[in-house]
KEDOBA-898960 format. One record per residue: residue number from 1; residue in one letter; z, x, y of N, C-alpha, C in turn. Coordinates in Angstrom, 2 decimals. Layout:
N
> NUM; A; Z; X; Y; Z; X; Y; Z; X; Y
...
END
This chain:
155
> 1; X; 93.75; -104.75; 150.47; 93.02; -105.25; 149.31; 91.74; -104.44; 149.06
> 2; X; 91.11; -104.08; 150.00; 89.51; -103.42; 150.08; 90.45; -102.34; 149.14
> 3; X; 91.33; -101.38; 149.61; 91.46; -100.20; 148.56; 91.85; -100.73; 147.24
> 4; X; 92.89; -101.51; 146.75; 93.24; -102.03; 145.33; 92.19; -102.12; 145.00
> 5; X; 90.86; -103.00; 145.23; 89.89; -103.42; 144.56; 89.09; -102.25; 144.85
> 6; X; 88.96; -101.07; 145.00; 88.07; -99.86; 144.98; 86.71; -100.14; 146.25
> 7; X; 86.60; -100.95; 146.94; 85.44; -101.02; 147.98; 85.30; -102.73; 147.52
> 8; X; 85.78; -103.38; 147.22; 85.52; -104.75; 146.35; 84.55; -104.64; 145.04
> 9; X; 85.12; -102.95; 144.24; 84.51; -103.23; 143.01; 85.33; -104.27; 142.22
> 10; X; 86.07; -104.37; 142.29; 87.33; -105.52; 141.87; 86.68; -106.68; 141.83
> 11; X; 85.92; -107.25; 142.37; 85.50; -108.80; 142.96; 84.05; -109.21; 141.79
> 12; X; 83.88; -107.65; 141.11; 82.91; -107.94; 140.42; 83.05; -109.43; 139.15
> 13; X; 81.53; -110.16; 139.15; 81.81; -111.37; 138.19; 82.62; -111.04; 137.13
> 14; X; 82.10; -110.38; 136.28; 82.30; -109.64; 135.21; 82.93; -108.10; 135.04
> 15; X; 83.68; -108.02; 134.03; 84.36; -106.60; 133.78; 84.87; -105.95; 134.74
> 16; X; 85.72; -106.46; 135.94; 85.97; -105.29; 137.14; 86.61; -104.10; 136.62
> 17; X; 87.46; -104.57; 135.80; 88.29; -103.10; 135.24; 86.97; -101.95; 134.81
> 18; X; 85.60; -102.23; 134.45; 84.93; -101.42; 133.84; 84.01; -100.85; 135.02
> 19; X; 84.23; -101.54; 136.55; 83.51; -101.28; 137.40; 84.30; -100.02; 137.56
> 20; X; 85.57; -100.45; 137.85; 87.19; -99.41; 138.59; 87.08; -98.23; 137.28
> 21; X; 86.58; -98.13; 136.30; 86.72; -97.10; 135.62; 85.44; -96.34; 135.92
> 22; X; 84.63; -96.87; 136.61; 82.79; -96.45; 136.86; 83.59; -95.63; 137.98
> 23; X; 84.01; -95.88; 138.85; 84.46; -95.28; 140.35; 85.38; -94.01; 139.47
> 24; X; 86.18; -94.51; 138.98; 86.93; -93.13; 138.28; 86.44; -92.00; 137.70
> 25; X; 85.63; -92.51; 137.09; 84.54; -91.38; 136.82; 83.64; -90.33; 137.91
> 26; X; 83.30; -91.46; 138.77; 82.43; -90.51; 139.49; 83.72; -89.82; 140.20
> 27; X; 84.59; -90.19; 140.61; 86.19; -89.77; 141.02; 86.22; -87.98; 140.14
> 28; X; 85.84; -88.04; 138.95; 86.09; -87.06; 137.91; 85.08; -86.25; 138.03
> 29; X; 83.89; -86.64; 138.00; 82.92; -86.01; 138.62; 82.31; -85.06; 139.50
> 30; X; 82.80; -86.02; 140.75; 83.14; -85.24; 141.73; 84.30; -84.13; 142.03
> 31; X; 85.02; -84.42; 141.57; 86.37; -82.88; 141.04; 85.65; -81.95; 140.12
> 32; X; 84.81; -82.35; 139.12; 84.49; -81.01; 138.62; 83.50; -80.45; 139.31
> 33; X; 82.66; -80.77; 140.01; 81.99; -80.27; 140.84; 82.15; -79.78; 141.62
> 34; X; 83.18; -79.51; 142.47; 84.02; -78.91; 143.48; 84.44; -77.46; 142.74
> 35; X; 85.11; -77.45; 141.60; 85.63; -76.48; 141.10; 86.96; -76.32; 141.55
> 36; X; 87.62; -77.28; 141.93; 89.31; -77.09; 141.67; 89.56; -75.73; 141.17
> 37; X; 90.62; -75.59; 141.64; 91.34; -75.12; 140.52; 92.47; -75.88; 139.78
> 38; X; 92.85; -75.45; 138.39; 93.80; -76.90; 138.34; 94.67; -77.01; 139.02
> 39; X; 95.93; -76.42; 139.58; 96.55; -77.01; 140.65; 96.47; -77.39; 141.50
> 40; X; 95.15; -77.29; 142.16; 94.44; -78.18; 143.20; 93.91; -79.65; 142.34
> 41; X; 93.56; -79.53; 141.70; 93.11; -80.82; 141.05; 94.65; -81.53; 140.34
> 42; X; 95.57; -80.74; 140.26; 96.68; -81.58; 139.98; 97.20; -82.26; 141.17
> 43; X; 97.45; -81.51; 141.94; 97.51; -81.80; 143.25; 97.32; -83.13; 144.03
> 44; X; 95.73; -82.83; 144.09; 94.77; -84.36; 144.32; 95.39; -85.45; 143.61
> 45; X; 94.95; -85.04; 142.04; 95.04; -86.76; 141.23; 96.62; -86.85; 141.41
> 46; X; 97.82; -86.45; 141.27; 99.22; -86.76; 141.88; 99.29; -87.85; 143.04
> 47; X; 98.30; -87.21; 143.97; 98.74; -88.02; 145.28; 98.02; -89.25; 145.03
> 48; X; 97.02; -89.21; 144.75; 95.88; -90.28; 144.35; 96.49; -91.47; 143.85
> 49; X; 97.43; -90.99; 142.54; 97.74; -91.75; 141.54; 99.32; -92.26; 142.30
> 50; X; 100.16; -91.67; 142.64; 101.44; -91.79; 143.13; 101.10; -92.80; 144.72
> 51; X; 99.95; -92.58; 145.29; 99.89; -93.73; 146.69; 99.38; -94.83; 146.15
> 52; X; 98.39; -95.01; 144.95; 98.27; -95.97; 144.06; 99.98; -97.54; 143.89
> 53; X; 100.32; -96.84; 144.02; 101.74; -97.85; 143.49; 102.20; -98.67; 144.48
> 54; X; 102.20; -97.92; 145.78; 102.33; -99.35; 146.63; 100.92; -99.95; 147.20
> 55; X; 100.12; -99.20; 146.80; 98.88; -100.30; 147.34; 98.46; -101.29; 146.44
> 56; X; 98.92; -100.94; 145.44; 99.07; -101.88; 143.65; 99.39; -102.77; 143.72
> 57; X; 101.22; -102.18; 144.33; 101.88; -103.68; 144.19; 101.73; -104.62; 145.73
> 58; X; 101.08; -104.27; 146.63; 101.05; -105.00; 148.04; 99.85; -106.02; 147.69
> 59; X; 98.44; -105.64; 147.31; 97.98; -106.31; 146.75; 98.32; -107.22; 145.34
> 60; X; 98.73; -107.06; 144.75; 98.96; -107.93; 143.56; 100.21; -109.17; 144.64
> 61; X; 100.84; -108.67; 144.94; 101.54; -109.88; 146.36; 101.11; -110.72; 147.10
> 62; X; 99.89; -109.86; 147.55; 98.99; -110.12; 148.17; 98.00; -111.79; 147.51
> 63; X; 98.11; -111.54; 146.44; 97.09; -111.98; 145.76; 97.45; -113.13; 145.01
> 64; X; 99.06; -112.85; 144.36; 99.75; -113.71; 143.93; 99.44; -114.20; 142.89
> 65; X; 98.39; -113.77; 142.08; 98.28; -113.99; 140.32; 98.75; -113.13; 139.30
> 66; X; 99.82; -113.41; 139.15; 100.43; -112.25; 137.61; 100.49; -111.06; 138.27
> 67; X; 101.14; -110.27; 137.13; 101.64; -109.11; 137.21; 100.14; -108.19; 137.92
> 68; X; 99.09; -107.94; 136.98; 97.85; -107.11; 137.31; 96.58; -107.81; 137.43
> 69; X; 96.31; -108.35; 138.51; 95.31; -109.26; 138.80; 93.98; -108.10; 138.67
> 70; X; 92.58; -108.91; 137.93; 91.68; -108.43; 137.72; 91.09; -107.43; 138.76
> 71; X; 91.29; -108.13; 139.96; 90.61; -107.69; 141.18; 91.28; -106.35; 141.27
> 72; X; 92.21; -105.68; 141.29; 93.26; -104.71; 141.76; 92.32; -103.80; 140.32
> 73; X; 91.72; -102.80; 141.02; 91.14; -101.53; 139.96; 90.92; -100.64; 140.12
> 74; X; 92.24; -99.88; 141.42; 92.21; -98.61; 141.70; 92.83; -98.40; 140.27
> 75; X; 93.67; -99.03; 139.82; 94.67; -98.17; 138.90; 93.53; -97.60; 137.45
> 76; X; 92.13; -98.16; 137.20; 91.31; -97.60; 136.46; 90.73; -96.53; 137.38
> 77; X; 90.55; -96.52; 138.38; 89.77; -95.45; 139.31; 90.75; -94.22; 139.11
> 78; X; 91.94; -94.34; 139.53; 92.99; -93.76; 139.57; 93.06; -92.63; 137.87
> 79; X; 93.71; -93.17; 137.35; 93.98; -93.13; 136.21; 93.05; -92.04; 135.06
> 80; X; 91.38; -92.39; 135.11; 90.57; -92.35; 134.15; 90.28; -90.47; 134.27
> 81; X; 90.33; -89.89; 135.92; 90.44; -88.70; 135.78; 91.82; -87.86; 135.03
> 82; X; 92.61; -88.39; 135.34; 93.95; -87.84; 134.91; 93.86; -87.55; 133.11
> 83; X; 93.29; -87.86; 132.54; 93.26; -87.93; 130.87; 92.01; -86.90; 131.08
> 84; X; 91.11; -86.31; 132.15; 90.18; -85.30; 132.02; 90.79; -84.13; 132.53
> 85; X; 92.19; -84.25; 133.17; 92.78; -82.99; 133.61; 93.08; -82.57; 132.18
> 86; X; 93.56; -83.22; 131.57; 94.06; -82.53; 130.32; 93.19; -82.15; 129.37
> 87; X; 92.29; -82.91; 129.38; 90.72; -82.29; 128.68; 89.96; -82.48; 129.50
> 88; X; 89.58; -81.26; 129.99; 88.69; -81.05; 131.51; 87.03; -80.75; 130.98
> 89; X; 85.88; -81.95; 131.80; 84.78; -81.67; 131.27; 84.53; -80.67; 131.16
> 90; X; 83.22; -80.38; 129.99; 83.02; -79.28; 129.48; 82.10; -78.47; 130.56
> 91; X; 81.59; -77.23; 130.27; 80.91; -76.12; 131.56; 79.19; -75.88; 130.84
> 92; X; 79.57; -77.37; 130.16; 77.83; -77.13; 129.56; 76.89; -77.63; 129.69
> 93; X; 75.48; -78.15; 129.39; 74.63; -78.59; 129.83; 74.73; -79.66; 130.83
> 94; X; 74.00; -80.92; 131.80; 74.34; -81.75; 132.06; 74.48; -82.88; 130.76
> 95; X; 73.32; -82.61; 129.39; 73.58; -83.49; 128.64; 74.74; -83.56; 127.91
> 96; X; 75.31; -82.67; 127.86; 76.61; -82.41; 127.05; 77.70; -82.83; 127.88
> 97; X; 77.73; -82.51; 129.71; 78.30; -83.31; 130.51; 78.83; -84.82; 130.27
> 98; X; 77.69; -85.02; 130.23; 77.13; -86.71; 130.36; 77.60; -87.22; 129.24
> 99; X; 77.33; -86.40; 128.33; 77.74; -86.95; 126.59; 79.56; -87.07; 126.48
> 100; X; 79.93; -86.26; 126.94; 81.63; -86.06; 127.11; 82.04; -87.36; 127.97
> 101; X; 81.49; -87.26; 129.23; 81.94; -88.28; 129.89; 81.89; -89.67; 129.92
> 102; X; 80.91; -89.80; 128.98; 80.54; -91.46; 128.44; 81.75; -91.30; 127.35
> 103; X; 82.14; -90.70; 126.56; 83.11; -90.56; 125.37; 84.39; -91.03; 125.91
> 104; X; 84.96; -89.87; 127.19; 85.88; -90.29; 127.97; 85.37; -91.94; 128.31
> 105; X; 84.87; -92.32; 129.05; 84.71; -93.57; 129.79; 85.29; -94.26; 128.64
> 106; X; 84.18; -94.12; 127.78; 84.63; -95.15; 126.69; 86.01; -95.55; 126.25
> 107; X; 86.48; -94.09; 125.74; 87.83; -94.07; 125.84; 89.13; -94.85; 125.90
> 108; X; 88.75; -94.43; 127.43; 89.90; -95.17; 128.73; 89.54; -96.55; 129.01
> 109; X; 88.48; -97.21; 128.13; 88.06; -98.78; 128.47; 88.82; -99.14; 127.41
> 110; X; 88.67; -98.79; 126.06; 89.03; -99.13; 124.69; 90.50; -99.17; 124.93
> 111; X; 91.03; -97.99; 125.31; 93.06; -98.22; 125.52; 93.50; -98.68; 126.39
> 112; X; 92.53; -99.16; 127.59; 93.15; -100.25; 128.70; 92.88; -101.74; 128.35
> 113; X; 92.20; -101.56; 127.16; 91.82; -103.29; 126.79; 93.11; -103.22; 125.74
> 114; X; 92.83; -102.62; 124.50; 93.66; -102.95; 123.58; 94.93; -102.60; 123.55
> 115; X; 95.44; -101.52; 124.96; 96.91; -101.55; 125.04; 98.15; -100.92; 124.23
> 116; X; 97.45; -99.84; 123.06; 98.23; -99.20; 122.15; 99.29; -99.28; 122.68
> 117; X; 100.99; -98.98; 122.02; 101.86; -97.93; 122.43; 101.44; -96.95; 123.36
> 118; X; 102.51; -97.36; 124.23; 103.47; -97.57; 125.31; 102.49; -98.47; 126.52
> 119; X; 101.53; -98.67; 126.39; 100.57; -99.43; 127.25; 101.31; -100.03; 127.71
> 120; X; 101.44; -101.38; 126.58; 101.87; -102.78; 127.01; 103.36; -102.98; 127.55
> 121; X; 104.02; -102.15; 127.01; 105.76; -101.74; 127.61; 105.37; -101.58; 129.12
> 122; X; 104.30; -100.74; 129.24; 104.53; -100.22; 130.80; 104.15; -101.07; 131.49
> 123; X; 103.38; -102.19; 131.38; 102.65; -102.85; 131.91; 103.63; -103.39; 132.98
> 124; X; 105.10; -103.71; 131.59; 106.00; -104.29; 132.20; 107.09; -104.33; 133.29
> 125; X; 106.52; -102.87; 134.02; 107.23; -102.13; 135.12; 107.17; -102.89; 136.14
> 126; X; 107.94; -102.90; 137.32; 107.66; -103.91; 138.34; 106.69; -103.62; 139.11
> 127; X; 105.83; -104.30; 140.00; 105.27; -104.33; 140.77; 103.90; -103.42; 140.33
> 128; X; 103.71; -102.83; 141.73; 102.39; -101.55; 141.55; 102.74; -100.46; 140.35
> 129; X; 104.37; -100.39; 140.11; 104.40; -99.14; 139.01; 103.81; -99.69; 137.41
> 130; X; 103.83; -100.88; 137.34; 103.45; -101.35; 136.34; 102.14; -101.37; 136.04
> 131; X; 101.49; -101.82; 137.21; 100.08; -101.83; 136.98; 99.43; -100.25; 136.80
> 132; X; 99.70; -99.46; 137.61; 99.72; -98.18; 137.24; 100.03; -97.60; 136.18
> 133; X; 101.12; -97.62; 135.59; 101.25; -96.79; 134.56; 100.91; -97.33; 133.01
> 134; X; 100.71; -98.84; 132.93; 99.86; -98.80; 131.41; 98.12; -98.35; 131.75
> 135; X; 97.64; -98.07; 132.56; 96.69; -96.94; 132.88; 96.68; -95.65; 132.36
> 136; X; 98.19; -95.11; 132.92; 98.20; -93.90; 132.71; 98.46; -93.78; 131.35
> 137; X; 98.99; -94.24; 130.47; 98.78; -94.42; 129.45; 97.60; -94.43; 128.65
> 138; X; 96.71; -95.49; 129.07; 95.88; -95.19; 128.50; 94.61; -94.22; 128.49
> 139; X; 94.95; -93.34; 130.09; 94.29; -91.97; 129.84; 94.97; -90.70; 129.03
> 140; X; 96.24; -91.29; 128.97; 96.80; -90.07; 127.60; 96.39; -90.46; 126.53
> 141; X; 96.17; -91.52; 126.14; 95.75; -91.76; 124.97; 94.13; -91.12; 124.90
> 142; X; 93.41; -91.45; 125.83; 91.84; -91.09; 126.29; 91.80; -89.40; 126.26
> 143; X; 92.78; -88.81; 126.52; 93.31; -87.36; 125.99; 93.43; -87.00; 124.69
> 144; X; 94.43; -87.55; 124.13; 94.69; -87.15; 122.75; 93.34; -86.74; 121.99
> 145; X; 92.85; -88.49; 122.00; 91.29; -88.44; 121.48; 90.37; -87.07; 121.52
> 146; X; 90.12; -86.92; 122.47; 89.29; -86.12; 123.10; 89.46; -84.69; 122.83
> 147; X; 90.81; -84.34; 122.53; 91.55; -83.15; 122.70; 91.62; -82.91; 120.78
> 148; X; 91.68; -83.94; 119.92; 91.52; -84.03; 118.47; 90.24; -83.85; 118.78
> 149; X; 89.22; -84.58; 119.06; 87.76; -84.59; 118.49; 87.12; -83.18; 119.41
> 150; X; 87.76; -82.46; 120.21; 87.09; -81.44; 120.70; 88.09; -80.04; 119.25
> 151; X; 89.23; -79.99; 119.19; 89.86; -79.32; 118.53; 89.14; -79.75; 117.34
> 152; X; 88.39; -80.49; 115.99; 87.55; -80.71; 114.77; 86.46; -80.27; 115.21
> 153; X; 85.83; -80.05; 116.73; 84.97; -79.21; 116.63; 83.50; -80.64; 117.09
> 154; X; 83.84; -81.62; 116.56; 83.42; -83.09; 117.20; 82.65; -83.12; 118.12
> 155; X; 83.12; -81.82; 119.33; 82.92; -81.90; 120.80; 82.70; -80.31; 121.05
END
């Protein structure tokens, strides 16, 4: 449970999913700072995201409320870098950093709440794959965005 819930950011009163997307970030963060290369950083978030699924679904068992219990918020930790592999922060100021990555954050809060296409389908996967992948979803969607508003020039 300590890992599903990210250190017991999960347990937070309020918004855990927005705590588990706070951890994801610095998650993202910390990868660009390293300087990956991308197949090293594909690499990482793969395993990250793929050991995600049974610790997903052991806790949510565990826990025994519905499909994706609040508490369980690796799958935002998880998840929120994967939509920055594909639009990888920018190599510019820290404010421009910072400015990107609040955009992202935002993002990936907005399509894990409201669930566009294919979100809510996936949700419906069994177990940990479910909870996982309307995530991943909604960092492709947190992509698209990002990848339009940097391509208009936006960004």
């Amino acid at each position: 449970m300590i890992l599903a819930s990210c250190g017991w950011l999960g347990r937070a009163p309020f918004a855990p999913g927005t705590f588990g997307a706070a951890a994801g970030m610095g998650l993202a963060l910390g990868i660009h700072w390293l300087g990956l290369p991308w197949g090293g950083e594909l690499s990482l978030l793969a395993a990250i995201n793929l050991v995600g699924i049974p610790i997903c679904g052991a806790a949510a068992r565990q826990l025994g409320r519905g499909k994706d219990p609040g508490a369980i918020v690796y799958d935002e930790m998880a998840s929120l870098p994967l939509g920055l592999l594909a639009v990888p922060l920018p190599q510019g100021s820290p404010a421009q950093i910072a400015a990107f990555a609040a955009l992202a954050f935002l993002l990936h809060r907005v399509f894990d709440i409201a669930k566009p296409f294919p979100c809510r389908q996936l949700e419906r996967l069994p177990a940990g794959l479910g909870i996982m992948a309307d995530d991943w979803a909604a960092a492709a969607w947190m992509a698209v965005v990002l990848a339009g508003c940097r391509l208009s020039g936006w960004l």
